[in-house]
C-alpha positions as CSV (number, residue, x, y, z in Angstrom):
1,X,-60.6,1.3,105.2
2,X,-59.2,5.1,104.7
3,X,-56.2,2.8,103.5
4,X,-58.6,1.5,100.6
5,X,-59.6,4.3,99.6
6,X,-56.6,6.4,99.5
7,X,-55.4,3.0,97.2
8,X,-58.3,3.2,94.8
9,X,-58.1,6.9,94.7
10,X,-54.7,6.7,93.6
11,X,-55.5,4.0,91.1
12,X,-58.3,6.4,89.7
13,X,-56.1,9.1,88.9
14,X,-53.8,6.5,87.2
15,X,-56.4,5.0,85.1
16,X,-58.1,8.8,83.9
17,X,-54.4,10.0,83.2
18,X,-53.9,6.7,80.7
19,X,-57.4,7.8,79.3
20,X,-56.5,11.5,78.8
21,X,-52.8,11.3,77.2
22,X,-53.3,9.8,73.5
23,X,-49.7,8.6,74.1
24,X,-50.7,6.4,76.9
25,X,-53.7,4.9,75.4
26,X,-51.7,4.3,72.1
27,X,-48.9,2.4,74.2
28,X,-51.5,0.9,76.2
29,X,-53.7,-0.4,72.9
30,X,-50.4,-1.5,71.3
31,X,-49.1,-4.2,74.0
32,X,-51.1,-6.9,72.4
33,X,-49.7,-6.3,69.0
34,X,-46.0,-5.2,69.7
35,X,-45.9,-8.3,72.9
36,X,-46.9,-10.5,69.9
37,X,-45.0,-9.5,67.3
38,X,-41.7,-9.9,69.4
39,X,-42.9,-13.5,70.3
40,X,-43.6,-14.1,66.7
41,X,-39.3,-13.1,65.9
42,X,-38.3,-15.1,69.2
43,X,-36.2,-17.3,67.2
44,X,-34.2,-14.3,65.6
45,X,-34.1,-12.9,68.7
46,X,-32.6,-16.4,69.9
47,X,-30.3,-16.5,66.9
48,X,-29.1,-12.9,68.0
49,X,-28.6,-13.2,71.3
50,X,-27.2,-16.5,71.2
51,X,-24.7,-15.1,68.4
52,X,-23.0,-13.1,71.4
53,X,-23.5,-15.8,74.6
54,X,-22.2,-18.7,72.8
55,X,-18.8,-17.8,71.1
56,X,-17.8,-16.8,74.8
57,X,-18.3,-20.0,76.6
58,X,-21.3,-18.7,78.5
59,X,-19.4,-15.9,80.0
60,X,-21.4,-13.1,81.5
61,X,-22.4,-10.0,80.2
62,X,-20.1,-7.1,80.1
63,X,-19.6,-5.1,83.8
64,X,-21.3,-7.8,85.1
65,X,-18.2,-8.4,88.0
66,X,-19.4,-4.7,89.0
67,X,-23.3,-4.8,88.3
68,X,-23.9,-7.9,89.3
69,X,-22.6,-7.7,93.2
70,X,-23.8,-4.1,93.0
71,X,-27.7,-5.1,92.0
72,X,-27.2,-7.8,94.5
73,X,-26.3,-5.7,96.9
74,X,-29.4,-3.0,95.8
75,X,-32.1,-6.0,95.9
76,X,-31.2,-6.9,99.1
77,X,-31.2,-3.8,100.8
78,X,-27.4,-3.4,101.9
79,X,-27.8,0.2,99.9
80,X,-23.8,1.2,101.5
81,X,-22.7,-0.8,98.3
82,X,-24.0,-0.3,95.2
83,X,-22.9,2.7,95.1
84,X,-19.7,2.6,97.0
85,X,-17.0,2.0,94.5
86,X,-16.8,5.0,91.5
87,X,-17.1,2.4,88.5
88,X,-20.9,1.9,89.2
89,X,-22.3,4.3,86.7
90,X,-25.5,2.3,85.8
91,X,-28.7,3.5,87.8
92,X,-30.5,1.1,89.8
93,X,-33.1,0.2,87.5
94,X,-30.4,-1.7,85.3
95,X,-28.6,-2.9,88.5
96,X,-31.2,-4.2,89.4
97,X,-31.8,-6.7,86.4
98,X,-28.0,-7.8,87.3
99,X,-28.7,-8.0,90.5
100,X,-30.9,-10.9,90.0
101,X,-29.3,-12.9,88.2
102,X,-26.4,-12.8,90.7
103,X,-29.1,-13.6,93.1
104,X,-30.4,-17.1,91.0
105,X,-26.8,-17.6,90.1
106,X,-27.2,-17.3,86.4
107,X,-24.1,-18.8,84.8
108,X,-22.8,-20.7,81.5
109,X,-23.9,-20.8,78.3
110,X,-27.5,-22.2,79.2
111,X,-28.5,-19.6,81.7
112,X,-27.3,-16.8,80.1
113,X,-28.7,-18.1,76.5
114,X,-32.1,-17.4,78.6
115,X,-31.3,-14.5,80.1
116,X,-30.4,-12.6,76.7
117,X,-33.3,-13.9,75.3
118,X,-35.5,-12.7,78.0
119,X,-33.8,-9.6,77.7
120,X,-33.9,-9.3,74.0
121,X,-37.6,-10.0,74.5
122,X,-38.8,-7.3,76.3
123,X,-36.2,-4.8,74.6
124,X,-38.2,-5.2,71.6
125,X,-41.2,-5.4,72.5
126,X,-40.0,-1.6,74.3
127,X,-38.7,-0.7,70.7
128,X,-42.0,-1.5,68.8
129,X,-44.1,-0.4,70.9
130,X,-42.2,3.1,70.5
131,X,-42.2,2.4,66.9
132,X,-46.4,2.0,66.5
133,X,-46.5,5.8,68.3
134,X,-47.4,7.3,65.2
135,X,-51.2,7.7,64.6
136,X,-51.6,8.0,61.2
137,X,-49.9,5.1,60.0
138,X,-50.5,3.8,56.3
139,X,-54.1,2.0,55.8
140,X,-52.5,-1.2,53.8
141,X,-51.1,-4.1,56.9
142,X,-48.7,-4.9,53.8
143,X,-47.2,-1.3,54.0
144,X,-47.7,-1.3,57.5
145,X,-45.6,-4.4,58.3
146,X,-42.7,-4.7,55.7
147,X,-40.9,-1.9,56.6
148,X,-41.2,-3.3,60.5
149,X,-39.8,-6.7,59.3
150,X,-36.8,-5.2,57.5
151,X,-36.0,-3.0,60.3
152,X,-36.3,-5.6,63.1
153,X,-34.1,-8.0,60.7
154,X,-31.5,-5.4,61.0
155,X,-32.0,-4.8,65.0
156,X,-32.2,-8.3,66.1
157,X,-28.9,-9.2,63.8
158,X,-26.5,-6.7,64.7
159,X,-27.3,-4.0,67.5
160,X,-29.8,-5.8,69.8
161,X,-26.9,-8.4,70.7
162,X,-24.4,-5.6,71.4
163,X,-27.1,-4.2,73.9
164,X,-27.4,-7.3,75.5
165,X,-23.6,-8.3,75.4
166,X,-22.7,-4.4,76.4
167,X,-23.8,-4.8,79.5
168,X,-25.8,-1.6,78.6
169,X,-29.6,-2.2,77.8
170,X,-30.2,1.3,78.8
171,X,-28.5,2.5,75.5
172,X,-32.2,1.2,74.0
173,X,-34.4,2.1,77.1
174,X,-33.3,5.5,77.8
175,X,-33.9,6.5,73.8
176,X,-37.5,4.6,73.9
177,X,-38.3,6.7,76.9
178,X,-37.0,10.3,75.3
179,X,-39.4,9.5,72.4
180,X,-42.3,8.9,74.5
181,X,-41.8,12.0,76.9
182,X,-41.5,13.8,73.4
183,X,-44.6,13.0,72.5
184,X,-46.4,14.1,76.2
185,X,-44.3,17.2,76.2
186,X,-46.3,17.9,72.7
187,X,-49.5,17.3,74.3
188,X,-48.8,19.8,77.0
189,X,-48.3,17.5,79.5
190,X,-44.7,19.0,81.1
191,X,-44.8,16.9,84.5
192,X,-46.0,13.7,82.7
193,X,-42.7,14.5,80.9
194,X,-40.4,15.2,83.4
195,X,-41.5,12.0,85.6
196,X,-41.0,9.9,82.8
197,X,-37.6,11.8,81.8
198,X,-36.9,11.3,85.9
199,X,-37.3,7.8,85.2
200,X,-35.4,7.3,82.5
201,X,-32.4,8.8,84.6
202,X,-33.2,5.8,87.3
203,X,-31.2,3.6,83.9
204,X,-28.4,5.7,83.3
205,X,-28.1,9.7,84.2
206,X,-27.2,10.7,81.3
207,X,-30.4,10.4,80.6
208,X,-31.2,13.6,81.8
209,X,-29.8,15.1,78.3
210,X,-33.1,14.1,77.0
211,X,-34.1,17.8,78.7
212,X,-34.7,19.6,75.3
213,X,-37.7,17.3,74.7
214,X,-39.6,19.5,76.5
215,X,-39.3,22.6,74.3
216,X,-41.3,20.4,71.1
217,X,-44.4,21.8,73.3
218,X,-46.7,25.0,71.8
219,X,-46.3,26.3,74.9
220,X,-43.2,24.9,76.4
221,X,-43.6,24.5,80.6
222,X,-39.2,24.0,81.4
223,X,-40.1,25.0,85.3
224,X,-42.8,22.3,85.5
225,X,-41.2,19.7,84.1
226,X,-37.5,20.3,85.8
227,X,-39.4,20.1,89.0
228,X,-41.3,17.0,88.1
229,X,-37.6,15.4,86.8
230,X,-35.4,16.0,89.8
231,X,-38.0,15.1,92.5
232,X,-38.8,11.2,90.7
233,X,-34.3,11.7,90.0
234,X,-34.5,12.6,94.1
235,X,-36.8,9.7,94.9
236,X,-34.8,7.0,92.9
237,X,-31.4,8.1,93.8
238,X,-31.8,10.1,97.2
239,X,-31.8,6.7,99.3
240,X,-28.3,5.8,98.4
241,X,-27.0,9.0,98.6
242,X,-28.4,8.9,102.2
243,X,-26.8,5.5,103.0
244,X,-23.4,6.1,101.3
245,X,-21.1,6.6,100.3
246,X,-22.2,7.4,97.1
247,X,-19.2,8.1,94.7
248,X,-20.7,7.2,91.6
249,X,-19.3,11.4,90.5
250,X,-15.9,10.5,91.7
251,X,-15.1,8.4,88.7
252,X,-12.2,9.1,86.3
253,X,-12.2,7.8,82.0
254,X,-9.2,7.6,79.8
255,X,-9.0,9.2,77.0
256,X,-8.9,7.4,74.2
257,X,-6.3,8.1,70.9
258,X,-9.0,8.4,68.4
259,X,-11.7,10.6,70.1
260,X,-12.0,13.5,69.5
261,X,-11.4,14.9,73.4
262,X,-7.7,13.3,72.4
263,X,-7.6,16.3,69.7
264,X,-9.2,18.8,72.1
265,X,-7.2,18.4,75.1
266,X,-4.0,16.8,73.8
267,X,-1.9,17.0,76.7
268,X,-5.2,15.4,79.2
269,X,-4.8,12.0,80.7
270,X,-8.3,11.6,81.9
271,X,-11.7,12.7,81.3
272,X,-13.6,13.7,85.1
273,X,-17.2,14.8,85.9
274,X,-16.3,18.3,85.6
275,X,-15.4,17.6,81.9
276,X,-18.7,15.7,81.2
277,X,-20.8,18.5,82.3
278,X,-18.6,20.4,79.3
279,X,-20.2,17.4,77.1
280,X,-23.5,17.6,78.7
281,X,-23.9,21.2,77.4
282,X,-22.7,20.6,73.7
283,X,-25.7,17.6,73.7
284,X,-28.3,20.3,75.4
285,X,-27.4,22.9,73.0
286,X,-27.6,20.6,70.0
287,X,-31.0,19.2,71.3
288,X,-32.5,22.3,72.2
289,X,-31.6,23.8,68.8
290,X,-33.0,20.7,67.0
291,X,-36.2,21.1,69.3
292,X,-36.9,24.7,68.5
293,X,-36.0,24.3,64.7
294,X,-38.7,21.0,64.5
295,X,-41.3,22.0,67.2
296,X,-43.6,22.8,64.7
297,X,-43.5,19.7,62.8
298,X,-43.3,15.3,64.6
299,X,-40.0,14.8,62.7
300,X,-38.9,16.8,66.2
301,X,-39.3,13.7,68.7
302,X,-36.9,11.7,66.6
303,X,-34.4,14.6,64.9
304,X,-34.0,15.9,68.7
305,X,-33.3,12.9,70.6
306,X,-31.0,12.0,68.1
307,X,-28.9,15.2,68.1
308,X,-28.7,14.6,71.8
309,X,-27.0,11.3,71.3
310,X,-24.5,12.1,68.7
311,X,-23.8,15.1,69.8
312,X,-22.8,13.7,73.1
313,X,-20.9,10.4,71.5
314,X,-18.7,12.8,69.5
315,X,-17.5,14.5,72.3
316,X,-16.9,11.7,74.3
317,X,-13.6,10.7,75.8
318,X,-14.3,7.1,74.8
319,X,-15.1,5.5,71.7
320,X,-17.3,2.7,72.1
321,X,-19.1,0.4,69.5
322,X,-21.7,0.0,71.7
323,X,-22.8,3.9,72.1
324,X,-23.8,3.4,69.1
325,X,-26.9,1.5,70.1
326,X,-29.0,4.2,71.5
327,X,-28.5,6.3,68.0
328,X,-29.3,3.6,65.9
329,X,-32.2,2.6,68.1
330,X,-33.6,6.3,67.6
331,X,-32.9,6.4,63.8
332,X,-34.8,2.8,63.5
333,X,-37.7,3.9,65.1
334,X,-37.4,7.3,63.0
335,X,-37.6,5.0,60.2
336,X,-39.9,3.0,60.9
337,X,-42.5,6.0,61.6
338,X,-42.1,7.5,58.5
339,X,-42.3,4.1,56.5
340,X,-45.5,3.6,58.5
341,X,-46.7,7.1,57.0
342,X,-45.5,6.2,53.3
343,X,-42.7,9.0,53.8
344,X,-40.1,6.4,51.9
345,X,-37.4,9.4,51.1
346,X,-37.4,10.3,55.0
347,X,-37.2,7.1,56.0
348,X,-34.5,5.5,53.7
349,X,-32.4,8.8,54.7
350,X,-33.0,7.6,58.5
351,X,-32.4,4.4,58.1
352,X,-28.7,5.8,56.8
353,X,-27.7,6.0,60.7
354,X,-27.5,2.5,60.9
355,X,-26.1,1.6,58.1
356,X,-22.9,4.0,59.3
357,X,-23.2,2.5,62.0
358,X,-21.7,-1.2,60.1
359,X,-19.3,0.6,58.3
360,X,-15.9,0.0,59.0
361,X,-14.5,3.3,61.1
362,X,-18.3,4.5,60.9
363,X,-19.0,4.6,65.0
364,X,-16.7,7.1,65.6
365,X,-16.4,11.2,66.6
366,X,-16.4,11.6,62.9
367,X,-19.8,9.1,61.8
368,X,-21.6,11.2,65.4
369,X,-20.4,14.7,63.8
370,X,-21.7,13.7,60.7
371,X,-25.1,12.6,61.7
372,X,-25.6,15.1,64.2
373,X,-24.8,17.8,60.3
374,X,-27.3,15.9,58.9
375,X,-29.9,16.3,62.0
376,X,-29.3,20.3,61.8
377,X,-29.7,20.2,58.1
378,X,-32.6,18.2,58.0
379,X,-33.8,20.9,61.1
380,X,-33.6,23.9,58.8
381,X,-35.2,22.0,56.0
382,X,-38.2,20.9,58.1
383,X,-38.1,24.9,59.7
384,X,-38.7,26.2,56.6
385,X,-40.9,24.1,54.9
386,X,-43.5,23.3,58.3
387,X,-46.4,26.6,58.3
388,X,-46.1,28.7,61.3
389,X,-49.8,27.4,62.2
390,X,-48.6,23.5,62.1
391,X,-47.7,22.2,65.8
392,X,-46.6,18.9,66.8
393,X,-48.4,16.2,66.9
């Protein structure tokens, strides 16, 4: 009985914080459409993913020889493992997806066909859903809706199968998540933000660049929401760390001849931990910049975000088509929020990201450097134009 009621207490306070964040209901409301919407562009999302599983044979997605045995190992409560060799550096949220399908022995072109498009699936329904956040979207469902098919057009064509065939779906989920803690951190909500930025890290840990977000508050709450963010980072990862060994920080990268890092530190082999925390603070000063210059104005939950990202790809020691995703993901949705809003010029300048991103020799240090100008110079712009009295929405 005291059980009971501790469970419906609990689902109480769940159901009156949904009602009292606009962010929530708006996500909440928004299911229905975005759910439908993605099942309406199921055969793009077929022709996409299918694009990357079939010219391979049916051969698994990329790190799947390490994820997969590693979310096997997670799901099935041998938690010595997952963790235990250094190349693991997904969290166990996306292990876990891996995990199963090396549990039902997903394999060949059939089952993966219907894992990507599973996964492709739910990624976009994430991505829309993110995408409808705005609240003061354009009266006319023509206006409303065009703009949405050219963008998802472009995402289902190019970048969602790279997501998918990466390996990587948290280069889409960990943006999607900044965006929305964004928006809570503007509504004063700091530990609403720092679970859901705590989360976010349960994909990936470099999530936890996303930090900046918090300063788009009037009243920015840092304390609050770091607490909030490394107890749910404590919870998720605390377990393994308990079982070990946990070596996932004893990992090593090359350095690649073309990145930046190669002009840097030309006589480095390798790239360790130590160095990425030197990364980590370029992307937090850039982001927290970005967030001060824009906390007075929305164009702040995308311009930040995607500071972060670029800022962090330009000074990393590999250079990956694929980390492109999570910029491109951030500048869609950008787009796409602004369209939504009738802001054409903003959004056509956003929806420059990811067409540098299918240039030839455009995802590289040089295409992040030059995005992450045009974030800082869009920043000052929106600084000096927003009134004092104007705060985020």
């Amino acid at each position: 009985m005291i059980a009971g009621d501790r469970f419906r207490a609990g689902v109480e306070r769940v159901t009156s914080a949904v009602r009292g964040s606009p962010t929530a209901r708006v996500l909440v409301s928004r299911l229905p459409l975005a759910a439908g919407l993605s099942a309406l562009l199921l055969p793009l999302i077929a022709v996409g993913t299918l694009a990357i599983v079939w010219p391979g044979g049916g051969q698994p997605p990329g790190e799947f020889d390490r994820f997969g045995p590693a979310g096997a190992a997670l799901l099935t409560g041998q938690w010595t493992l997952p963790y235990s060799d250094a190349g693991v550096q997904a969290g166990p949220f996306e292990l876990a997806g891996y995990g199963l399908a090396a549990l039902l022995g997903v394999s060949g072109v059939v089952g993966w066909s219907v894992f990507a498009i599973i996964g492709g699936y739910l990624l976009t329904v994430s991505l829309l859903l993110v995408l409808f956040l705005p609240r003061d979207g354009a009266s006319n469902r023509l206006a409303r809706f065009v703009p949405l098919a050219v963008g998802a057009v472009g995402w289902l064509a190019v970048f969602l199968p790279s997501a998918i065939g990466s390996g990587h779906p948290s280069q889409v989920v960990i943006p999607l998540c900044w965006i929305v803690a964004g928006c809570l951190a503007a509504e004063g909500r700091p530990v609403a933000f720092g679970v859901l930025l705590g989360i976010s890290a349960g994909w990936e840990v470099w999530s936890v660049l996303g930090a900046p977000l918090v300063l788009l508050a009037a009243r920015p709450r840092p304390v609050r929401a770091g607490l909030a963010a490394v107890a749910t980072v404590a919870v998720i990862y605390l377990p393994f760390v308990i079982a070990g060994p946990f070596r996932m920080f004893g990992k090593e990268w090359g350095i690649d001849d073309d990145s930046l890092v190669h002009l840097l530190l030309s006589g480095a082999d390798v790239f360790p931990w130590p160095w990425r925390l030197v990364q980590t603070a370029v992307a937090l000063i850039a982001g927290a910049g970005l967030a001060l210059l824009c906390r007075r104005a929305d164009h702040g939950l995308w311009l930040t975000p995607l500071a972060i990202v670029v800022a962090r790809l330009a000074f990393d020691p590999l250079v990956l088509p694929y980390y492109w995703i999570a910029p491109v993901t951030i500048a869609l949705c950008f787009a796409g929020a602004l369209a939504l809003q009738r802001r054409w010029l903003g959004a056509g300048a956003a929806a420059l990201v990811p067409v540098l991103a299918l240039v030839p020799g455009g995802r590289s240090p040089w295409g992040a450097l030059l995005v992450l100008a045009g974030c800082i110079a869009a920043g000052i712009l929106i600084a000096a134009r927003t009134p004092a009295e104007q705060a985020v929405r």
